[in-house]
C-alpha positions as CSV (number, residue, x, y, z in Angstrom):
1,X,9.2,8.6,3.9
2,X,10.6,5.4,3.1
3,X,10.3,2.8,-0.1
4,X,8.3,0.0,0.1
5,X,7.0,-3.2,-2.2
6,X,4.0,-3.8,-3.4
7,X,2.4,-6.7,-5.0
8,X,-0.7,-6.1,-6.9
9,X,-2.8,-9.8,-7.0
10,X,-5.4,-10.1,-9.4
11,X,-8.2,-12.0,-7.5
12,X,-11.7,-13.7,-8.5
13,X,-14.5,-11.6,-6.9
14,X,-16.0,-14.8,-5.2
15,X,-15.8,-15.6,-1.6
16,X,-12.4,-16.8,-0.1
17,X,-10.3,-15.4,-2.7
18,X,-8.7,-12.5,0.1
19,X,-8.4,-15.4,2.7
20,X,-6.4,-17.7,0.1
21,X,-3.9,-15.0,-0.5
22,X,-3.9,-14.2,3.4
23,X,-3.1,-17.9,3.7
24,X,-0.1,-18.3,0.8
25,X,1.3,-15.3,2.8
26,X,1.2,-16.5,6.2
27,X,2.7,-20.0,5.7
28,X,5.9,-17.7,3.9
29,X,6.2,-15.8,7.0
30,X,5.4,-12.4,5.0
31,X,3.6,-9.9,6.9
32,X,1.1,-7.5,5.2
33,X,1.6,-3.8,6.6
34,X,-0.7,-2.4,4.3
35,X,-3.4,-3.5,1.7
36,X,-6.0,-2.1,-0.4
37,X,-8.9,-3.4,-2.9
38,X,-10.2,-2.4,-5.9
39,X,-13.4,-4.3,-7.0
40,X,-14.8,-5.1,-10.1
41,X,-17.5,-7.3,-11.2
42,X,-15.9,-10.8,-12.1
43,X,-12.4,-9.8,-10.5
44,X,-10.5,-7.4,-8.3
45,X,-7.0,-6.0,-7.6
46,X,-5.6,-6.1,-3.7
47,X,-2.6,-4.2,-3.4
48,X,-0.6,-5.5,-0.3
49,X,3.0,-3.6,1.3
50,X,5.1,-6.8,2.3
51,X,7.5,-6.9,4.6
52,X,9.7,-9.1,2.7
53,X,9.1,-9.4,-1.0
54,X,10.9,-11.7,-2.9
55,X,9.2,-14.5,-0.1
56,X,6.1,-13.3,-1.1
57,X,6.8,-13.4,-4.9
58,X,8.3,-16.8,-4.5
59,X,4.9,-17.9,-2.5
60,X,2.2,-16.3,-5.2
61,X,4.2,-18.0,-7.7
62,X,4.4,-21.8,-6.4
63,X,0.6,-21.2,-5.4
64,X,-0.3,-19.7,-9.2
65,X,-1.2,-16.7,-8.1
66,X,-1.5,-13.9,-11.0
67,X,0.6,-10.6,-9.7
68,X,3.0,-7.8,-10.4
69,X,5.9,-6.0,-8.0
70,X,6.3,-2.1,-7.7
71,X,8.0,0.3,-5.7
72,X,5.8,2.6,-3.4
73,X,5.9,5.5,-0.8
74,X,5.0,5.0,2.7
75,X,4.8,8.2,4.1
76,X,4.1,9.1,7.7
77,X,0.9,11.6,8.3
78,X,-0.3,13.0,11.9
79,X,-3.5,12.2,12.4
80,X,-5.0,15.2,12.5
81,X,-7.4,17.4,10.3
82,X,-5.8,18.8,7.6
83,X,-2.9,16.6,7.1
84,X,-3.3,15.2,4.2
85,X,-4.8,18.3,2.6
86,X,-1.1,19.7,3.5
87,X,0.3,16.7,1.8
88,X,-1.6,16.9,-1.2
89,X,-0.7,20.8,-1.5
90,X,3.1,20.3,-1.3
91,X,2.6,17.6,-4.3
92,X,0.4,19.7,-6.4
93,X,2.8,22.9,-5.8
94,X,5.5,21.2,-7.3
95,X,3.4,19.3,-10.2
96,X,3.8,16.2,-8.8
97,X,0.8,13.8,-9.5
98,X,-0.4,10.8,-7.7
99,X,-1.3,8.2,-9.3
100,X,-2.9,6.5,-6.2
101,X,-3.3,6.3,-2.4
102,X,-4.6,4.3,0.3
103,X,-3.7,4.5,4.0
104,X,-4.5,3.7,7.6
105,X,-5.1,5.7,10.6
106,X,-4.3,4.7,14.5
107,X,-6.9,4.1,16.1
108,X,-5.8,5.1,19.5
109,X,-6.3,8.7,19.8
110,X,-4.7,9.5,22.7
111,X,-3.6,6.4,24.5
112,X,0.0,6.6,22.2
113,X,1.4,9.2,19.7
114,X,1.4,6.9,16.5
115,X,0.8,8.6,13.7
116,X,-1.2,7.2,10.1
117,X,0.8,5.8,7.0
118,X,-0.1,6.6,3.7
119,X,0.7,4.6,0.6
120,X,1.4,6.8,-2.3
121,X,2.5,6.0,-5.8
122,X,3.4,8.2,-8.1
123,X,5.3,8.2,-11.6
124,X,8.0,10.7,-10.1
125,X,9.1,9.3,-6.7
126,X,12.4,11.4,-6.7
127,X,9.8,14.8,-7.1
128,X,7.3,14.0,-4.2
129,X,10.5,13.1,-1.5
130,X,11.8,16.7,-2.9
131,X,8.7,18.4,-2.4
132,X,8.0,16.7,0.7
133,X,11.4,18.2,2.3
């Protein structure tokens, strides 16, 4: 488990908006690991995990781009039935909530032995790394 930044972007929900933010990014050299959407009906939130924040803070900014910075969790999961369930039940045991999650899952079966990252935020990040032991 490891800490991670993430910029939540408030975007227009109109076409190009995701590719305009793709854009600021790439010409700051900040790689997206992970990123998530949550539409509305006039706007949405994408959450994006950058590799290197302050560039990308520095980058929304100069291009007048509406966001916020937090501290994450990216967590690594098998990919396999039932992991996530486990994950969920170690949280819960302890009373830990999450606040929200989004994730990805390799896609190469069994051509390599990656496993899926989870994105987890939670009010209580000391709590979930000491239930997760």
């Amino acid at each position: 488990m490891e800490k991670k930044t993430q910029v939540s972007i408030l975007l227009d929900n109109k076409p190009g908006e995701l590719g305009r933010v793709a854009k600021v990014m790439a010409r700051a050299k900040v790689n997206i690991e992970a990123m998530s959407i949550n539409d509305g009906t006039h706007h949405g939130v994408l959450k994006v995990v950058v590799d290197r924040a302050e560039a990308a803070r520095k980058a929304l900014k100069k291009a007048g781009i509406q966001h916020s910075v937090q501290t994450v969790l990216s967590i690594p999961l098998r990919n396999a039935p039932g992991a996530l369930a486990k994950l969920c039940a170690k949280l819960a045991g302890k009373g830990v909530n999450i606040d929200y999650v989004y994730g990805s899952a390799c896609q190469c079966a069994d051509k390599c032995p990656c496993d899926c990252t989870i994105i987890l935020s939670s009010c209580d990040a000391k709590a979930v790394k000491k239930a997760l032991r």
